[in-house]
KOLLUMMAR-399486 format. One record per atom (N, C-alpha, C): x, y, z; residue number from 1. Coordinates in Angstrom, 1 decimal, decimal comma, always signed. Layout:
BEGIN
site u = X; v = Y; w = Z; seq = NUM
...
***
This chain:
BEGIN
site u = +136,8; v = +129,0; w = +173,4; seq = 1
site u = +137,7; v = +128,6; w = +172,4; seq = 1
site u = +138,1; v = +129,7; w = +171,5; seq = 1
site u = +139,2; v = +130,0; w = +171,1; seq = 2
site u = +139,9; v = +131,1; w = +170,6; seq = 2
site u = +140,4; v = +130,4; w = +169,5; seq = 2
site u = +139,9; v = +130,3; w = +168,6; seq = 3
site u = +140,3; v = +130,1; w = +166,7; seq = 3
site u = +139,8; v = +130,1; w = +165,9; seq = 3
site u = +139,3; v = +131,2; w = +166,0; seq = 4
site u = +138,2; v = +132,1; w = +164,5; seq = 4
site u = +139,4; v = +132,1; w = +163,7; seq = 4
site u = +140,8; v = +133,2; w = +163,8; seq = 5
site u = +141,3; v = +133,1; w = +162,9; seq = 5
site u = +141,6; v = +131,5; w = +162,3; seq = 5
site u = +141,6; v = +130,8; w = +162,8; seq = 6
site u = +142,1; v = +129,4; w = +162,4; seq = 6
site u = +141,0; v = +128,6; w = +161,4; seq = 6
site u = +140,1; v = +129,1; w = +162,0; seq = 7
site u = +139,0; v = +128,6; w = +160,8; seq = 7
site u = +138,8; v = +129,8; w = +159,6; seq = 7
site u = +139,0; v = +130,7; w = +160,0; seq = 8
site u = +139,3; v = +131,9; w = +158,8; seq = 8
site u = +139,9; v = +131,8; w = +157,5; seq = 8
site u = +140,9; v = +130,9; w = +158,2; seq = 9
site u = +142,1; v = +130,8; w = +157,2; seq = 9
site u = +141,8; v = +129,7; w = +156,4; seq = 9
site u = +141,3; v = +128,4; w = +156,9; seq = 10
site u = +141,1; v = +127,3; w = +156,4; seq = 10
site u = +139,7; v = +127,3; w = +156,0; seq = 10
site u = +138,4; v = +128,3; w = +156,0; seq = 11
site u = +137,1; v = +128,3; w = +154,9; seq = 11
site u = +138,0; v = +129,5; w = +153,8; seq = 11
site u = +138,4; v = +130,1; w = +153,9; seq = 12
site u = +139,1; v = +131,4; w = +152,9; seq = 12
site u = +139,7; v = +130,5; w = +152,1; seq = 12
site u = +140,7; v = +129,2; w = +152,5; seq = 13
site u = +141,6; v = +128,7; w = +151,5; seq = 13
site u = +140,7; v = +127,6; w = +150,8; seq = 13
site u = +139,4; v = +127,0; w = +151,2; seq = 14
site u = +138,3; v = +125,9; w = +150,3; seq = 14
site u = +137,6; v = +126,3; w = +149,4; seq = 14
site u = +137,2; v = +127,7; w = +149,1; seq = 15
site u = +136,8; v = +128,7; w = +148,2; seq = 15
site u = +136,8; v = +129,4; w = +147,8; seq = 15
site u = +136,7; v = +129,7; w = +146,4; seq = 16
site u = +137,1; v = +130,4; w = +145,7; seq = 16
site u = +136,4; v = +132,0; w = +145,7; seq = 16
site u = +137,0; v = +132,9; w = +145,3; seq = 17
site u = +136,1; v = +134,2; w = +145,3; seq = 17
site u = +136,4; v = +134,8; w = +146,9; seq = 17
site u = +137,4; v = +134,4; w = +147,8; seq = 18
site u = +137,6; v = +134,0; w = +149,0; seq = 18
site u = +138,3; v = +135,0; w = +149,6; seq = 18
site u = +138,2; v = +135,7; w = +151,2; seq = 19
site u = +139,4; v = +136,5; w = +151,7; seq = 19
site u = +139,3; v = +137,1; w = +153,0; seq = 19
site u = +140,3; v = +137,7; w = +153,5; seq = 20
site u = +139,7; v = +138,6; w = +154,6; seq = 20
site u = +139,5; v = +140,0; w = +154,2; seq = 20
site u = +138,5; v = +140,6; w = +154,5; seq = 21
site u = +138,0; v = +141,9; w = +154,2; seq = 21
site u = +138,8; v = +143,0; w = +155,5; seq = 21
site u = +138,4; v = +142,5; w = +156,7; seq = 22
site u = +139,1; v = +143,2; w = +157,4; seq = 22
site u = +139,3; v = +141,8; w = +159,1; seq = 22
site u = +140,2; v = +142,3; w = +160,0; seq = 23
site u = +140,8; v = +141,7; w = +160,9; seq = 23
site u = +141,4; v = +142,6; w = +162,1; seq = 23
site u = +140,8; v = +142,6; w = +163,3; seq = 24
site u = +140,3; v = +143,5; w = +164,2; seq = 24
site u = +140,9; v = +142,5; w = +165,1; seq = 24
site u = +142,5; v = +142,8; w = +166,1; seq = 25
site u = +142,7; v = +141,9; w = +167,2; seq = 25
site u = +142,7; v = +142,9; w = +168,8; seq = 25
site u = +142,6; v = +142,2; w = +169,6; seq = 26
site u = +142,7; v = +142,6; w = +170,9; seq = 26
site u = +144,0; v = +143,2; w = +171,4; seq = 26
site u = +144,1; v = +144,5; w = +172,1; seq = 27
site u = +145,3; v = +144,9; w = +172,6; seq = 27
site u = +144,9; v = +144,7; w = +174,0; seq = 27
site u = +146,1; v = +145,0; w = +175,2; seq = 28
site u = +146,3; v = +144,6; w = +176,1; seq = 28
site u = +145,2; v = +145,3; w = +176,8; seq = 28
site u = +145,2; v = +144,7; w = +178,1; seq = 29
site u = +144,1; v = +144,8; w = +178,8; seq = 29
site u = +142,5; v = +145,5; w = +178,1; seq = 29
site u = +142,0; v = +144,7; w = +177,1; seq = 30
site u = +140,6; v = +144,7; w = +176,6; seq = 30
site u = +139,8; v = +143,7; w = +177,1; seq = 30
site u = +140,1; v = +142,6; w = +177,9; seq = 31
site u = +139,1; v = +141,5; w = +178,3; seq = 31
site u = +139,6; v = +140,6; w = +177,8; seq = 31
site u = +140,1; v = +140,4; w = +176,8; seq = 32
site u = +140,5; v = +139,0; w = +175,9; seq = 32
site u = +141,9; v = +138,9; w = +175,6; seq = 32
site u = +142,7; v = +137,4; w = +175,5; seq = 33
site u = +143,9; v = +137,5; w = +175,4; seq = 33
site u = +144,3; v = +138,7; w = +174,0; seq = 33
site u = +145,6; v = +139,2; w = +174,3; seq = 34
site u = +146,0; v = +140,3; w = +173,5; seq = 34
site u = +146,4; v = +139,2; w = +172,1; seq = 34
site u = +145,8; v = +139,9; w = +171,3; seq = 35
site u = +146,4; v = +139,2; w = +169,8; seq = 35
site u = +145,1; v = +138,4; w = +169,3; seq = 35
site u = +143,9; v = +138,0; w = +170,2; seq = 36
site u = +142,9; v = +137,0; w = +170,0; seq = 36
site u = +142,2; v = +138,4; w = +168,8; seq = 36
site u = +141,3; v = +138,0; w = +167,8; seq = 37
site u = +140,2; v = +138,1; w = +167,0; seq = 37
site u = +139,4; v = +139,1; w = +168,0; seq = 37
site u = +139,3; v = +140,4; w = +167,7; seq = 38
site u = +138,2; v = +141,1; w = +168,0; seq = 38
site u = +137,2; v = +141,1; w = +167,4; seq = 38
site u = +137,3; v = +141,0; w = +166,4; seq = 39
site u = +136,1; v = +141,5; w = +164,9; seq = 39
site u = +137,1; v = +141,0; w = +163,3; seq = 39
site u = +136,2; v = +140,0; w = +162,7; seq = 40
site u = +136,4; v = +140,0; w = +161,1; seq = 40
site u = +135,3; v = +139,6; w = +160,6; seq = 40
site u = +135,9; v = +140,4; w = +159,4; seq = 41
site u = +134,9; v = +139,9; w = +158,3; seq = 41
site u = +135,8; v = +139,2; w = +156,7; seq = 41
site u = +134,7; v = +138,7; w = +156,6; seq = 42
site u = +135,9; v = +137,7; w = +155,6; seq = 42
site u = +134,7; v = +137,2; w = +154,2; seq = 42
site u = +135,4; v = +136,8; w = +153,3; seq = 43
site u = +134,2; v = +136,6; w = +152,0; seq = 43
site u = +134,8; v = +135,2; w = +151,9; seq = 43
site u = +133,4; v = +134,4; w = +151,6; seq = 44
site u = +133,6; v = +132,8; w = +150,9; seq = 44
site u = +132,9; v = +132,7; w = +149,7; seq = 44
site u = +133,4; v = +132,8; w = +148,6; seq = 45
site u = +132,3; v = +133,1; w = +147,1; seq = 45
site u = +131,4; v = +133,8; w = +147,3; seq = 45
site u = +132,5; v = +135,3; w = +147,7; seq = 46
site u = +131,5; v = +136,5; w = +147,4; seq = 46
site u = +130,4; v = +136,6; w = +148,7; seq = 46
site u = +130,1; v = +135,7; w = +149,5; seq = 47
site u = +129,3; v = +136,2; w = +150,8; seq = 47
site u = +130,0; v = +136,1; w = +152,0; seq = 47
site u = +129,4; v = +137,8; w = +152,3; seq = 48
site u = +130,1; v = +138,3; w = +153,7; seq = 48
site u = +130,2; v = +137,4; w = +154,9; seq = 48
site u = +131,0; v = +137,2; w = +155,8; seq = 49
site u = +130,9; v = +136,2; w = +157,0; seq = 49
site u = +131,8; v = +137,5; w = +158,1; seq = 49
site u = +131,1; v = +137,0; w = +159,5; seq = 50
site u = +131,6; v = +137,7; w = +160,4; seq = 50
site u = +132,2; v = +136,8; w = +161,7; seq = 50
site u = +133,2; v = +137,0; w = +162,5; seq = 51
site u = +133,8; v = +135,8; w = +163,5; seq = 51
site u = +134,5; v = +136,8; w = +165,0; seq = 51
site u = +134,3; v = +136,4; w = +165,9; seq = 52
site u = +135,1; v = +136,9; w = +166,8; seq = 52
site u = +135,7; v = +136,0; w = +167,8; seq = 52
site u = +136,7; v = +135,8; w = +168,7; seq = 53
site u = +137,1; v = +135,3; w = +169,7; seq = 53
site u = +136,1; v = +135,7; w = +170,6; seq = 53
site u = +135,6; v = +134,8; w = +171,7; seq = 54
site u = +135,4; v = +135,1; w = +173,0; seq = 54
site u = +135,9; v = +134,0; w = +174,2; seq = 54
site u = +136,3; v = +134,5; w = +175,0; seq = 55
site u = +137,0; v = +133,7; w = +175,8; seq = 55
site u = +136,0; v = +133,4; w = +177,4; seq = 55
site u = +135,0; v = +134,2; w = +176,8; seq = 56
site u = +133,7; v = +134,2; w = +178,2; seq = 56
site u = +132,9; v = +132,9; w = +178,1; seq = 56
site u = +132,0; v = +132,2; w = +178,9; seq = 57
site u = +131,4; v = +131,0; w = +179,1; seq = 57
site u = +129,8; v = +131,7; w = +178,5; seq = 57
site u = +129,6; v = +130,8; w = +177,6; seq = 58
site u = +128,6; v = +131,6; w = +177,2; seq = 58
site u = +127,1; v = +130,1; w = +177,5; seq = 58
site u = +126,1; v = +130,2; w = +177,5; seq = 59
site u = +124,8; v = +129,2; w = +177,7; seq = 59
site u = +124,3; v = +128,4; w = +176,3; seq = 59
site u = +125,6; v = +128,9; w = +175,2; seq = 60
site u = +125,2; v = +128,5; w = +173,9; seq = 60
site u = +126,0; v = +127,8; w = +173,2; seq = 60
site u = +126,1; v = +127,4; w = +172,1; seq = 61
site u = +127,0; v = +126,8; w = +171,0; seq = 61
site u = +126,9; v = +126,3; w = +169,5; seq = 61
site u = +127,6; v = +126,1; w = +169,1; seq = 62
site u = +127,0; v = +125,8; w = +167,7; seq = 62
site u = +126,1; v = +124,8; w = +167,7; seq = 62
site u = +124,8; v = +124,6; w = +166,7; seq = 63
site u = +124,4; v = +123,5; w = +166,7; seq = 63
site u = +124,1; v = +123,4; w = +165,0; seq = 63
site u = +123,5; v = +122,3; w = +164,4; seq = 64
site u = +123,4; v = +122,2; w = +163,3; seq = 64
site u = +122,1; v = +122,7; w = +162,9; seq = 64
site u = +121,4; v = +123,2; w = +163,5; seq = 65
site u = +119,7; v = +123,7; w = +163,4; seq = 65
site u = +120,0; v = +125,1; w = +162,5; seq = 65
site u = +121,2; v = +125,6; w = +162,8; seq = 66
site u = +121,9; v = +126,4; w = +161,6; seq = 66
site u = +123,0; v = +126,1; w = +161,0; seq = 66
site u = +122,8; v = +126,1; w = +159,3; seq = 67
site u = +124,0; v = +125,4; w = +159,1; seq = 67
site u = +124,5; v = +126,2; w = +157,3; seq = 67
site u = +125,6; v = +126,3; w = +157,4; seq = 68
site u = +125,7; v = +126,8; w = +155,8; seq = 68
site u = +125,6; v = +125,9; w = +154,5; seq = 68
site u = +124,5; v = +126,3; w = +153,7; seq = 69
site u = +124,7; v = +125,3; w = +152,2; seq = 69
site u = +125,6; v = +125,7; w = +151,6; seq = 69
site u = +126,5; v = +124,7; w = +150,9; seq = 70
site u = +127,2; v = +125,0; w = +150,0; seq = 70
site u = +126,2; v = +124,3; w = +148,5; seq = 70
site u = +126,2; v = +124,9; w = +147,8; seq = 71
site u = +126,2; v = +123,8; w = +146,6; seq = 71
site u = +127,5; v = +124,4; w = +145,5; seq = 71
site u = +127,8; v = +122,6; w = +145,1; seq = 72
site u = +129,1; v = +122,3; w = +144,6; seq = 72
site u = +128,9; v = +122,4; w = +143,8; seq = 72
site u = +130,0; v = +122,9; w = +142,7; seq = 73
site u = +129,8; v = +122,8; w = +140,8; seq = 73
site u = +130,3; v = +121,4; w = +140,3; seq = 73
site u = +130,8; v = +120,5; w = +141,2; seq = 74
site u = +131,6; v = +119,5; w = +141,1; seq = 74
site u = +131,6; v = +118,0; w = +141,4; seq = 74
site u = +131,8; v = +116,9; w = +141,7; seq = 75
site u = +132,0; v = +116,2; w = +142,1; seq = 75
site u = +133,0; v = +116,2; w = +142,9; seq = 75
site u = +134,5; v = +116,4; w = +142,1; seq = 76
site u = +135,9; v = +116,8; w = +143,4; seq = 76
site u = +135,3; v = +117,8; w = +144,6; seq = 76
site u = +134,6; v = +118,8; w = +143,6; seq = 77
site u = +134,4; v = +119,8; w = +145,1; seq = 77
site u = +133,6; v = +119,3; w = +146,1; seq = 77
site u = +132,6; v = +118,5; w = +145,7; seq = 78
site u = +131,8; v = +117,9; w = +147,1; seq = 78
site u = +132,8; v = +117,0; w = +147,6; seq = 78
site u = +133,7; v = +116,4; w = +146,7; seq = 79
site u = +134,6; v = +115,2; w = +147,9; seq = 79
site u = +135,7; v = +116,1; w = +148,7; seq = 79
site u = +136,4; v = +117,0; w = +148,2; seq = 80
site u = +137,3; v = +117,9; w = +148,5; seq = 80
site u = +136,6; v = +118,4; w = +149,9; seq = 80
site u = +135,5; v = +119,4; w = +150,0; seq = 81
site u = +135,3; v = +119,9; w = +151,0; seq = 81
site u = +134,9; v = +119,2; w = +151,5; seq = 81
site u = +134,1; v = +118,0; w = +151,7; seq = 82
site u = +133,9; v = +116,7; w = +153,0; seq = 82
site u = +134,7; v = +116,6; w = +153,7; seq = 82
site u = +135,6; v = +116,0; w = +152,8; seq = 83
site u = +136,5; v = +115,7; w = +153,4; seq = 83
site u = +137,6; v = +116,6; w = +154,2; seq = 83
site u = +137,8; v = +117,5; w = +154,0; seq = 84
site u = +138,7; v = +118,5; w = +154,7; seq = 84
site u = +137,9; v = +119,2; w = +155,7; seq = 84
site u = +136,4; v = +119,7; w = +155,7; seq = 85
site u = +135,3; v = +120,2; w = +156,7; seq = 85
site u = +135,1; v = +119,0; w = +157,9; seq = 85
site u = +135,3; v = +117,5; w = +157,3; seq = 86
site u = +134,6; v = +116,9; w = +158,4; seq = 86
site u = +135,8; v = +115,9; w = +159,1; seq = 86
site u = +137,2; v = +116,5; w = +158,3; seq = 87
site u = +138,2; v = +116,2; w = +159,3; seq = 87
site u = +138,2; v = +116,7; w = +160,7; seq = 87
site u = +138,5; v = +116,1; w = +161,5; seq = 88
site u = +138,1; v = +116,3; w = +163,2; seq = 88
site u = +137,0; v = +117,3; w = +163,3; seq = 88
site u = +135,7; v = +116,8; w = +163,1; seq = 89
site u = +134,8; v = +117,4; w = +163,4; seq = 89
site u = +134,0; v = +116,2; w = +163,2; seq = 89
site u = +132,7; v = +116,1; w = +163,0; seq = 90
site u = +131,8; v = +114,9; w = +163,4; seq = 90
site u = +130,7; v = +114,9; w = +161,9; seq = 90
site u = +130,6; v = +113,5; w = +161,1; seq = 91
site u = +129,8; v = +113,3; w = +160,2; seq = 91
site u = +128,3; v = +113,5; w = +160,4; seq = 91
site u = +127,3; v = +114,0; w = +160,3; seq = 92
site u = +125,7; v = +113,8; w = +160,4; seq = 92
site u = +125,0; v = +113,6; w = +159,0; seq = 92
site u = +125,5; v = +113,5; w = +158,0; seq = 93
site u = +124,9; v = +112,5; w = +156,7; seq = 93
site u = +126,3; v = +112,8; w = +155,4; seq = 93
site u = +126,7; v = +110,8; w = +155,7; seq = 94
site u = +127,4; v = +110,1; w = +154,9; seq = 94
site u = +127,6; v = +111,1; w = +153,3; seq = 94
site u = +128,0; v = +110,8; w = +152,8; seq = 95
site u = +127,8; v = +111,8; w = +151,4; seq = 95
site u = +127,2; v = +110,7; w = +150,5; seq = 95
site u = +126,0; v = +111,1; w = +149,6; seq = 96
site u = +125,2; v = +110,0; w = +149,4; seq = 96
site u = +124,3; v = +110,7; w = +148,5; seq = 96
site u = +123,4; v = +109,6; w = +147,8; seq = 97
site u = +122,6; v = +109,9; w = +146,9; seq = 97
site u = +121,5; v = +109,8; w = +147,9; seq = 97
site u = +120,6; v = +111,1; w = +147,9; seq = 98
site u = +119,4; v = +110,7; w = +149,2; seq = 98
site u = +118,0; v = +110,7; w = +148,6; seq = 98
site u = +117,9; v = +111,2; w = +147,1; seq = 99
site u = +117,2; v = +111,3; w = +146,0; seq = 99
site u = +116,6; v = +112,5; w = +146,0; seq = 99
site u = +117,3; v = +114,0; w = +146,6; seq = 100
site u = +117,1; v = +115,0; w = +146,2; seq = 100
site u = +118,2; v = +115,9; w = +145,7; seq = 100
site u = +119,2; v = +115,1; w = +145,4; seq = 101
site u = +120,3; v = +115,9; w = +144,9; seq = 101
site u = +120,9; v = +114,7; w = +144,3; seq = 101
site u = +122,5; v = +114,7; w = +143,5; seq = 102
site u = +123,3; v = +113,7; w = +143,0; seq = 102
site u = +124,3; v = +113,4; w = +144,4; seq = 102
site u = +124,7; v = +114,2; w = +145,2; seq = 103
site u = +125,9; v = +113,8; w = +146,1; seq = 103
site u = +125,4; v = +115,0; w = +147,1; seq = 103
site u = +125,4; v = +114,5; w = +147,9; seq = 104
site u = +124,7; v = +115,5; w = +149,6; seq = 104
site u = +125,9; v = +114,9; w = +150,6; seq = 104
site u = +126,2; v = +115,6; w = +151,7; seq = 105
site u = +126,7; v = +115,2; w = +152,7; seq = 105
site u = +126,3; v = +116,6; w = +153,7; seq = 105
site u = +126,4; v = +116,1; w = +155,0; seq = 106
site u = +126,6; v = +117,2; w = +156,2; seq = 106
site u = +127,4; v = +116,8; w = +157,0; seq = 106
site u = +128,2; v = +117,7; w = +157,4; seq = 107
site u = +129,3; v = +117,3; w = +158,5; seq = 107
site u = +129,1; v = +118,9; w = +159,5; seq = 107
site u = +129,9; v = +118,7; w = +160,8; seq = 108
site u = +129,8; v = +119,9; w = +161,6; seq = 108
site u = +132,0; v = +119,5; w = +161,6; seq = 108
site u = +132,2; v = +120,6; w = +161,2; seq = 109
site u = +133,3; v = +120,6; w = +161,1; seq = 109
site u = +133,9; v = +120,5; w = +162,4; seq = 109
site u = +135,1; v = +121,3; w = +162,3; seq = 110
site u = +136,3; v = +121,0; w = +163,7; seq = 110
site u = +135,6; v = +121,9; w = +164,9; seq = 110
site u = +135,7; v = +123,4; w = +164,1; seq = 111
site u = +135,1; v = +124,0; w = +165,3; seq = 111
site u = +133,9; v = +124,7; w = +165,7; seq = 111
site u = +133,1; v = +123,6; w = +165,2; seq = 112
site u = +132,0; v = +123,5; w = +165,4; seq = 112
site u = +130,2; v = +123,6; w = +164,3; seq = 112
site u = +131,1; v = +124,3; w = +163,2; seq = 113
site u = +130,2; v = +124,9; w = +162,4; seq = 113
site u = +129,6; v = +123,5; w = +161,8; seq = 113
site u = +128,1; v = +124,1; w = +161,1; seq = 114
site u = +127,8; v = +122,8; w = +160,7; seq = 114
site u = +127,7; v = +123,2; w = +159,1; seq = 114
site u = +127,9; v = +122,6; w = +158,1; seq = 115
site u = +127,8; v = +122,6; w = +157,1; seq = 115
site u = +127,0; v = +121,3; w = +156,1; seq = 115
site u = +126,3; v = +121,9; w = +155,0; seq = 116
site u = +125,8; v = +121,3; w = +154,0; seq = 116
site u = +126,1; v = +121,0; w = +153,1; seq = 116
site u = +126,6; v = +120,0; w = +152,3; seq = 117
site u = +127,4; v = +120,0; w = +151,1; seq = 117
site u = +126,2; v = +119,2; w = +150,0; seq = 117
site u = +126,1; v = +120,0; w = +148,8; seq = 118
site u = +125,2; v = +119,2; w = +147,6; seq = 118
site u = +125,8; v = +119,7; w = +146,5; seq = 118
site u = +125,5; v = +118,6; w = +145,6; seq = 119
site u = +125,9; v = +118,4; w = +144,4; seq = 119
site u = +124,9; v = +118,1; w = +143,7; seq = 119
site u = +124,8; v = +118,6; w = +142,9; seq = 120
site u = +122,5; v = +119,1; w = +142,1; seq = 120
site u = +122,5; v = +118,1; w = +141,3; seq = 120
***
């Protein structure tokens, strides 16, 4: 699946402090469609993240056993990012009081990634 930039653009635009640092695409005959994501790095409040295209069949995939915390300053911000992270992607805990935080939720978003959402 080829849409790193696609999720690039949509975690860059849910946080603040946010960007691409740099953006590295494929020219013709490198192994991967020309124009696909060779290399980026990108910031989501200030911490570095890295993403590439691969268009090869690999034995692995995202799973939630790793997953990014966010903790929210907010209430909107915990509903805000739920809701837009776990648009077409799949719920794994409701957003809820679970009695270690005020508002928790986890979802694995669209493409794949799994994320933590709490509100302290």
């Amino acid at each position: 699946m080829r849409r790193a930039e696609e999720a690039i653009q949509l975690y860059t635009s849910l946080f603040k402090n946010s960007g691409i640092l740099s953006l590295q695409r494929y020219g013709p005959g490198e192994g991967e469609p020309e124009g696909a994501v060779k290399h980026a790095v990108f910031t989501l409040d200030g911490q570095e993240y890295m993403a590439i295209d691969s268009g090869r069949e690999h034995a692995f995939t995202f799973t939630p056993a790793v997953s990014i915390f966010v903790t929210c300053e907010s209430e909107a911000e915990v509903d805000r990012l739920y809701a837009t992270l776990s648009d077409g992607g799949a719920v794994l805990m409701e957003l809820g009081d679970y009695g270690f935080s005020t508002k928790f939720g986890w979802v694995n978003d669209r493409f794949g990634v799994s994320w933590q959402l709490n509100l302290p």
